[in-house]
C-alpha positions in Angstrom: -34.0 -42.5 30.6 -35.6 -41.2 33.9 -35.7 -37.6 34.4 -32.3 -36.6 36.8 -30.3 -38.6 34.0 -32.3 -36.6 31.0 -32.1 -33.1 32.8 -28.4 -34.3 33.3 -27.9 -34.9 29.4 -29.7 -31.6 28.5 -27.6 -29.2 30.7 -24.2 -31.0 29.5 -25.7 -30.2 25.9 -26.2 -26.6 26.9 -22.7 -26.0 28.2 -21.4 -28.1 25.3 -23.2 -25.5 22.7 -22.5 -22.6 25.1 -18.5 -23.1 25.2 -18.8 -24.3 21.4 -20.0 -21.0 19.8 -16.8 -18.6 20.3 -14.6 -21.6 18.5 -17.4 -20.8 15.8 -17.1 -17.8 16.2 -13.1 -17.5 15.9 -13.1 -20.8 12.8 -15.3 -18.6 11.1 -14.0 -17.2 7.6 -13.1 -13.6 6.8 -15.6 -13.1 5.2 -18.3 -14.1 7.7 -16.1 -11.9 10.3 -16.9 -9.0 8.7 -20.5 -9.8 8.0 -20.9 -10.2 11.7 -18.8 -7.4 13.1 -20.1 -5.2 10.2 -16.7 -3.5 10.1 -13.7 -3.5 8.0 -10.5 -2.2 8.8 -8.5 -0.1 6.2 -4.4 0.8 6.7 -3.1 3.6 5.1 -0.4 5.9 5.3 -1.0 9.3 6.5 1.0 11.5 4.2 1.6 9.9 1.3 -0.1 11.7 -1.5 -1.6 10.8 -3.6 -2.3 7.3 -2.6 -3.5 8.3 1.0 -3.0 11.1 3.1 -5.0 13.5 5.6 -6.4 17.2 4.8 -8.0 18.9 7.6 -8.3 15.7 9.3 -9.7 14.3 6.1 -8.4 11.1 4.7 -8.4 10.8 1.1 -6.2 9.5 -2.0 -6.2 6.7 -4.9 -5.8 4.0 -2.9 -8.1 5.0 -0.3 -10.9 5.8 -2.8 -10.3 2.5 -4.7 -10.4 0.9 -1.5 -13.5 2.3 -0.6 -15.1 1.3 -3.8 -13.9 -2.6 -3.0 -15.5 -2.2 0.3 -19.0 -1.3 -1.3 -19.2 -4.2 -3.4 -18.4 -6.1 -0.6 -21.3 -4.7 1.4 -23.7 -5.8 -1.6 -22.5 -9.2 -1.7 -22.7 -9.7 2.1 -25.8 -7.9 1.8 -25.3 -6.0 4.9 -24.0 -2.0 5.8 -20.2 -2.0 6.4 -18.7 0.6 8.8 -14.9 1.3 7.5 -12.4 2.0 10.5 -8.9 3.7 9.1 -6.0 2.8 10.9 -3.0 5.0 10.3 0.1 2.6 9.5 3.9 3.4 8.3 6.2 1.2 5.6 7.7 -0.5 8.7 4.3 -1.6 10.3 2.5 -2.1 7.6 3.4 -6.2 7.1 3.0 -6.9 10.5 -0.5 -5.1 11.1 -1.8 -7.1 8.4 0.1 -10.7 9.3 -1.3 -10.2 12.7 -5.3 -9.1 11.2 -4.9 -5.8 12.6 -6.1 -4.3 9.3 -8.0 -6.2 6.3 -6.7 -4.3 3.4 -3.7 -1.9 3.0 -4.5 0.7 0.6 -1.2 3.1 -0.1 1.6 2.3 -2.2 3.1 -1.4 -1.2 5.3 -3.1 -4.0 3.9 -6.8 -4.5 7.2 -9.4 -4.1 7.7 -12.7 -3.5 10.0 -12.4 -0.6 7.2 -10.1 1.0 4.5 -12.6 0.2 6.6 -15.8 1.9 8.1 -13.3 4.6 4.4 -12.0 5.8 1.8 -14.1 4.8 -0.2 -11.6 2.6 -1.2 -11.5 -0.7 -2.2 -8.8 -3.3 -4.7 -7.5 -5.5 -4.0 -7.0 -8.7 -1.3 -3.5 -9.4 -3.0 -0.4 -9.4 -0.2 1.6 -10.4 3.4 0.8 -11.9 6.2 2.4 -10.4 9.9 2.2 -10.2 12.8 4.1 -7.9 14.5 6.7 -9.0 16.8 9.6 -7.1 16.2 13.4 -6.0 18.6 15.8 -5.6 19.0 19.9 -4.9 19.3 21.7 -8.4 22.0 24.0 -6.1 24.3 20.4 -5.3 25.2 20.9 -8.7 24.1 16.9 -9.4 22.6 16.0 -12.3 23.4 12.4 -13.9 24.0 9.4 -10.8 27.6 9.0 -12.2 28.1 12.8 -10.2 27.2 10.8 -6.8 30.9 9.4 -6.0 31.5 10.3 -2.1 28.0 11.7 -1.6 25.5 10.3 1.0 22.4 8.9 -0.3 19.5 7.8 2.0 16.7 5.7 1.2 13.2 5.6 2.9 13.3 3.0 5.8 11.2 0.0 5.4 10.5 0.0 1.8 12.0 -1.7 -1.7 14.5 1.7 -2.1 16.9 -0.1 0.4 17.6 -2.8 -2.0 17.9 -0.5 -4.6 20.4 1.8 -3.0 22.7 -0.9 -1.7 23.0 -2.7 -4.9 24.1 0.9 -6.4 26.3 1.8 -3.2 29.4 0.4 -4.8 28.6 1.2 -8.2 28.1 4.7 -7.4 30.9 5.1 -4.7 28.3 6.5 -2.2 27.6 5.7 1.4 24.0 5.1 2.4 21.3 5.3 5.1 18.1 4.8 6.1 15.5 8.0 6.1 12.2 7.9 7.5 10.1 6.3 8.5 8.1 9.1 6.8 8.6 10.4 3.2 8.5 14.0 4.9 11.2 13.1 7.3 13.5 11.9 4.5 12.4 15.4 2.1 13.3 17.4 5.3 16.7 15.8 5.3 17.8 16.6 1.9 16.5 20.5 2.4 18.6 20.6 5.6 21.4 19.1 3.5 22.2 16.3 5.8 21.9 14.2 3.0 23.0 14.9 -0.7 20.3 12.4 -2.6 17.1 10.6 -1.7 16.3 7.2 -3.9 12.4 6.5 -3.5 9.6 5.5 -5.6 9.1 8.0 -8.5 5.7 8.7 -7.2 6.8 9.3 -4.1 9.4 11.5 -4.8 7.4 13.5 -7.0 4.5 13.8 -4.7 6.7 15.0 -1.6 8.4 17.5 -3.9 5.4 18.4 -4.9 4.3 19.1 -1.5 7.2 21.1 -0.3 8.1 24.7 0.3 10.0 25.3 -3.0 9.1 22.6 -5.7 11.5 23.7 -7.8 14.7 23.3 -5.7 14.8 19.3 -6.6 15.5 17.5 -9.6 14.9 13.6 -10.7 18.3 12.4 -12.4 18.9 9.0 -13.8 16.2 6.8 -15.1 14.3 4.5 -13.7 16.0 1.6 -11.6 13.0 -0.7 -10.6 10.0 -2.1 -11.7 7.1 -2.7 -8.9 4.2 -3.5 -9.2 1.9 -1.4 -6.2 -1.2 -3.3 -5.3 -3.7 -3.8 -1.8 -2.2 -5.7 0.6 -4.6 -8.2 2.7 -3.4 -11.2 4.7 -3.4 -15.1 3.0 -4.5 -18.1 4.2 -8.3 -17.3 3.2 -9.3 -18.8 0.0 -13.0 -17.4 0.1 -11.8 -14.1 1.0 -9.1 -14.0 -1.5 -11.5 -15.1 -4.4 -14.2 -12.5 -3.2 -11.3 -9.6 -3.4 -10.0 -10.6 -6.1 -13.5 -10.7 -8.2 -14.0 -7.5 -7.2 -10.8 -5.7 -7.9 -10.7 -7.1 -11.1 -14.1 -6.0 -12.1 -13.3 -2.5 -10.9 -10.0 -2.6 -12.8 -11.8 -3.5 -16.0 -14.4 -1.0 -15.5 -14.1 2.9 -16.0 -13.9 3.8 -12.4 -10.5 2.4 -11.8 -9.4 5.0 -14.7 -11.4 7.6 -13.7 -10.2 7.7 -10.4 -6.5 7.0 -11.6 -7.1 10.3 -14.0 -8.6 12.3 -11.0 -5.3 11.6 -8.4 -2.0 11.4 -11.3 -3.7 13.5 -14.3 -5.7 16.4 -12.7 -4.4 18.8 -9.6 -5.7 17.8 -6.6 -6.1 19.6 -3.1 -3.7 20.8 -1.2 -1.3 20.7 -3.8 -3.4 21.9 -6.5 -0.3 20.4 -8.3 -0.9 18.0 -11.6 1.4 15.1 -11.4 1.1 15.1 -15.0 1.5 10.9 -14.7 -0.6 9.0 -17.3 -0.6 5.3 -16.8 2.1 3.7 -18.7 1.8 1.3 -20.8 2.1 -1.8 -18.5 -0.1 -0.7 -16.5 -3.1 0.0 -19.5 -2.2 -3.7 -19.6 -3.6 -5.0 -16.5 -6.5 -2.5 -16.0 -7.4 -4.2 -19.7 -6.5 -7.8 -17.8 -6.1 -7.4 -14.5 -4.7 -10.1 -12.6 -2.6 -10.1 -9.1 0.1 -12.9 -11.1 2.5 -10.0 -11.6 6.0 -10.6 -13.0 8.5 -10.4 -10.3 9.7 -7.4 -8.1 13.1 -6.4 -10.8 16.0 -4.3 -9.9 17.9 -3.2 -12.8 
């Protein structure tokens, strides 16, 4: 080969490797991604206490905290410093921004379902709490069993399983119902200013944001529970590595005393700015999967 045709071949080879490295770069797994940008992105919802919400600017909760403990094991087994970015998301962005890799886990209150899972494209951890809808009223409506809600509007929070819920009871219940939201304070404000008689939401939810507001004692839970959801850490699928790696960890942390610990300090004890204790002990299905935790979780149920 004389020289012009080698110094030819060589600065071919350079451009070749040269354009061939951001292809790398963007093939590369999750994991690695984070390993090189040294960054993980967490979603959460602002104002949703106790799972994650914001304090004098402040962002803390259960699922933020048990996020933050995933992301520390993951720093150990990458064996390099993660920085966490937060980004603030609400139930109607939340699926997209994780589809679309805006975020890499979504630590609130998300019920794992199927639909969701073949809908989105993302996958859970294994539950970190059990939950089920349920319905607040005023104590001065007068309502205090569902069968009293003939006639009377009942919203739901946008974006979330309660919708469902809430038009599979429409008929039964003889009410007419609407979307709330897209925040849990919006929907509260509505049933103080009485443009709605009833709010169905999560229990937690419900009892967190009542919790939260002026006069506690004004609102009453009626009925029993009508759902069973399972509430786990949303990430995106498609990435076996990084779903493997996730789930090791969560489950080790579910198994260990941390998980409960943590789960004691947010549902058992009063926490700030409430200074309110939820009085919540973990039932008994969900002493189940912190015993064996596993994201195969029996499907979304609406009684």
């Amino acid at each position: 080969m004389n020289a012009s045709r080698l110094l030819l071949t060589s600065l071919l080879s350079f451009v070749g490797l040269t354009f061939a490295q951001p292809g790398l770069a963007q093939n590369a797994g999750k994991l690695a991604q984070i390993r090189d940008a040294k960054t993980l992105v967490i979603g959460h919802r602002p104002d949703f206490a106790p799972f994650s919400y914001v304090v004098d600017g402040s962002l803390r909760g259960y699922g933020v905290d048990v996020c933050q403990k995933i992301v520390r094991a993951l720093e150990q087994q990458l064996q390099t410093p993660l920085e966490i970015k937060y980004k603030p998301v609400n139930n109607q962005q939340r699926f997209d921004a994780v589809a679309k890799g805006e975020i890499d886990l979504e630590c609130a209150d998300t019920t794992n379902t199927r639909e969701r899972r073949e809908k989105y494209g993302v996958d859970f951890l294994a539950p970190y709490f059990i939950t089920g809808v349920q319905v607040l009223v005023r104590k001065d409506s007068g309502i205090t069993s569902t069968s009293q809600l003939q006639g009377k509007k009942l919203a739901y929070t946008a974006g979330t399983t309660s919708e469902e819920v809430a038009k599979k009871y429409s008929a039964t219940w003889g009410v007419s119902v609407s979307g709330c939201g897209p925040l849990d304070g919006d929907c509260m404000r509505d049933l103080a200013e009485k443009k709605v008689d009833a709010w169905m939401m999560d229990d937690i939810a419900l009892q967190a944001t009542r919790a939260a507001s002026k006069n506690p004692e004004d609102y009453i839970l009626i009925g029993g529970l009508l759902s069973v959801e399972h509430l786990a850490i949303m990430y995106k699928a498609g990435d076996a590595e990084f779903s493997k790696t996730l789930n090791s960890i969560m489950n080790r942390l579910m198994r260990s005393r941390e998980i409960r610990q943590s789960y004691a300090t947010w549902f058992e004890r009063p926490f700030a700015p409430l200074n309110t204790n939820l009085q919540m002990p973990p039932s008994n299905l969900l002493l189940n999967y912190m015993r064996h935790p596993s994201p195969e979780v029996g499907e979304y149920v609406v009684y």
